[in-house]
C-alpha positions in Angstrom: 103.8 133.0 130.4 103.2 131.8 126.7 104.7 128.5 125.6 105.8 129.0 122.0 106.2 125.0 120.1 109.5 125.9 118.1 109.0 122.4 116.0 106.8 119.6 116.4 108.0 116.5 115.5 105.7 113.1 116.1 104.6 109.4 115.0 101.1 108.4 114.6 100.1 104.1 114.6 96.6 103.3 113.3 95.1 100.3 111.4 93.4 100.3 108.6 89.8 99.4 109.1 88.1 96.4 107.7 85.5 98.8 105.3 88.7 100.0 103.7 90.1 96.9 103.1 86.8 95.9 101.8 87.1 98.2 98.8 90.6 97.8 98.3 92.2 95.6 95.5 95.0 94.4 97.5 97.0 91.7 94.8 95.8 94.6 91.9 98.3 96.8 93.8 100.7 94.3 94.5 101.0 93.1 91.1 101.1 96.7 89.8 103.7 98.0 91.7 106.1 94.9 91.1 105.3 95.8 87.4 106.6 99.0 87.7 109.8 98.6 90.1 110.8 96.0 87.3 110.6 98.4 84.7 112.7 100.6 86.3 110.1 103.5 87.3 111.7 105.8 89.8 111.2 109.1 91.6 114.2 110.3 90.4 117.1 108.8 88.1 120.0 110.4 90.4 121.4 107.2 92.0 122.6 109.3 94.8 119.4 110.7 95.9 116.8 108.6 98.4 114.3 108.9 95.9 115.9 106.6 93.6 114.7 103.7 96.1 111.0 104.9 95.6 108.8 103.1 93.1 106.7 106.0 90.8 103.5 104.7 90.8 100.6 105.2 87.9 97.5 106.1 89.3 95.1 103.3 90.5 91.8 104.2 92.4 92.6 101.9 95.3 95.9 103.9 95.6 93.6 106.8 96.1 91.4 105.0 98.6 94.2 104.5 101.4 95.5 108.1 100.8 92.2 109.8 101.4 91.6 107.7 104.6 94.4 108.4 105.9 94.1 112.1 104.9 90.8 112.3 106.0 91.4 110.5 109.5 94.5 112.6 109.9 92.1 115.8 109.3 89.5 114.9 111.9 91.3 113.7 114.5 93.9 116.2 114.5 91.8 119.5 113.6 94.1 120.1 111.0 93.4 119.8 107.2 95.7 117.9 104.7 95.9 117.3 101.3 98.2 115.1 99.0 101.0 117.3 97.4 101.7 114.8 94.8 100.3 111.5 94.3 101.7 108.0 95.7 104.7 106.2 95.6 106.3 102.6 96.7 109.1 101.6 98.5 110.4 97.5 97.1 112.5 95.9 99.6 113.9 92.5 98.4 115.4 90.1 100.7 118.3 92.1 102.4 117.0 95.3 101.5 116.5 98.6 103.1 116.9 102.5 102.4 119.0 104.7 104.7 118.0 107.9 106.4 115.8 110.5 104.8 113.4 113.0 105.5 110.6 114.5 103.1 111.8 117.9 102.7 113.6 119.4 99.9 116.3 121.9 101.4 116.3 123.8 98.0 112.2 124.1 97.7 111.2 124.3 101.1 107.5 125.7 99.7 106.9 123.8 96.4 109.0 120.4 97.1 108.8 119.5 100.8 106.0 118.1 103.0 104.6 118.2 106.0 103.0 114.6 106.8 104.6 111.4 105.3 102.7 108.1 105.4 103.5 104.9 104.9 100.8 101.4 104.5 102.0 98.0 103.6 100.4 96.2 101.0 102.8 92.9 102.0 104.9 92.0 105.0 106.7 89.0 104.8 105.8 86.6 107.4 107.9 86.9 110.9 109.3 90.0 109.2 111.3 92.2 111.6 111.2 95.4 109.5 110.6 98.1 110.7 110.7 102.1 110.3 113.5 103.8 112.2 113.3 107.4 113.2 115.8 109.9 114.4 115.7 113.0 115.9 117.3 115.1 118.5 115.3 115.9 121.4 116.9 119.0 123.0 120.3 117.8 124.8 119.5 114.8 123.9 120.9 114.1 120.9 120.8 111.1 118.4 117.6 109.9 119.9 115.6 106.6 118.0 112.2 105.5 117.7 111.6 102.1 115.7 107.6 101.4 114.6 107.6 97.6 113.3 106.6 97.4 109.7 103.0 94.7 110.5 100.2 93.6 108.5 97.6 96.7 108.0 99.3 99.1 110.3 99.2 103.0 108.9 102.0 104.9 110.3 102.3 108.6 109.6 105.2 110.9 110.6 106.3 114.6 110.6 107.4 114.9 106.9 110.9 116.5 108.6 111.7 113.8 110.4 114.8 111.4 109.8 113.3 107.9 109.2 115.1 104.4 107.3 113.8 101.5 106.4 115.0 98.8 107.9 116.7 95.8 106.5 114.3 93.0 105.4 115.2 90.1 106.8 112.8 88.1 105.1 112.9 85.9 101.7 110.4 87.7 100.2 109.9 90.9 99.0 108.2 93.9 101.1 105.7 96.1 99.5 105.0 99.8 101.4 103.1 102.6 99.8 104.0 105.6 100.8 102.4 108.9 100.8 103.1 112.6 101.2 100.7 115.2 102.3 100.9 119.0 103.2 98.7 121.1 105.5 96.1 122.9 103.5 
């Protein structure tokens, strides 16, 4: 008997080791990114699309630093080579704040416009923040299943790229920071 995986669908937790942070310019980023959600830079200008809640980001070398970690510790823990499909984005969540459910695949490109492996790092969580990232799937007759990861302090989580997932409200006064990343099997 052969058992055939139809669809794989998983969460992955890690933290992001002190060398990285090390070489990372942490309020560089910050500062950046605010710059760039004031001024309006979006994914997309179509207010009814998800992306219009991402932050385009310009590149930045220490942007590039967290994506090839988490690329390359994706890659040898898993067997299974990634590379970024397109570069970096951010996701802004003021006080009260969040972004409804989404997944990473584009159901009119499935082969140029989707991805296969979404992650996300935050660059600033508000203290006793309880953010988090919501996922929801179906899990055969179970149906309208949920996962919640809390959104903490140096915590990578990655995701199948399919996946429904929300951010969840920020509760905070401050503002949340997340980059976000989107990767496809080589």
């Amino acid at each position: 008997m052969k058992n055939n995986i139809i669809t794989q669908q998983f969460t992955l937790v890690d933290y992001a080791p002190e060398s990285l942070l090390k070489i990372i310019d942490q309020k560089l980023m910050i500062k950046e990114i605010k710059r760039q959600h004031k001024a309006k830079q979006r994914l997309t200008n179509d207010v009814f699309y998800v992306y219009y809640d991402y932050t385009k980001l310009d590149y930045i070398k220490y942007y590039q630093y967290i994506a090839e970690y988490c690329v390359d510790h994706y890659s040898r823990q898993y067997g299974e080579r990634l590379i970024m499909k397109d570069f970096l984005s951010a996701v802004v969540l003021p006080p009260g704040a969040s972004i409804n459910f989404h997944n990473h695949i584009d159901d009119w490109d499935y082969v140029n416009n989707s991805y296969d492996v979404s992650f996300m790092y935050p660059l600033y969580v508000p203290k006793n923040s309880k953010s988090g990232v919501m996922f929801r799937y179906d899990n055969g007759r179970y149906k309208k299943q949920r996962w919640r990861i809390p959104i903490v302090d140096r915590q990578i989580i990655g995701w199948s790229s399919e996946t429904e997932h929300c951010y969840q409200k920020n509760n905070s006064r401050e503002t949340m920071i997340l980059l976000v990343m989107r990767c496809a099997y080589e």
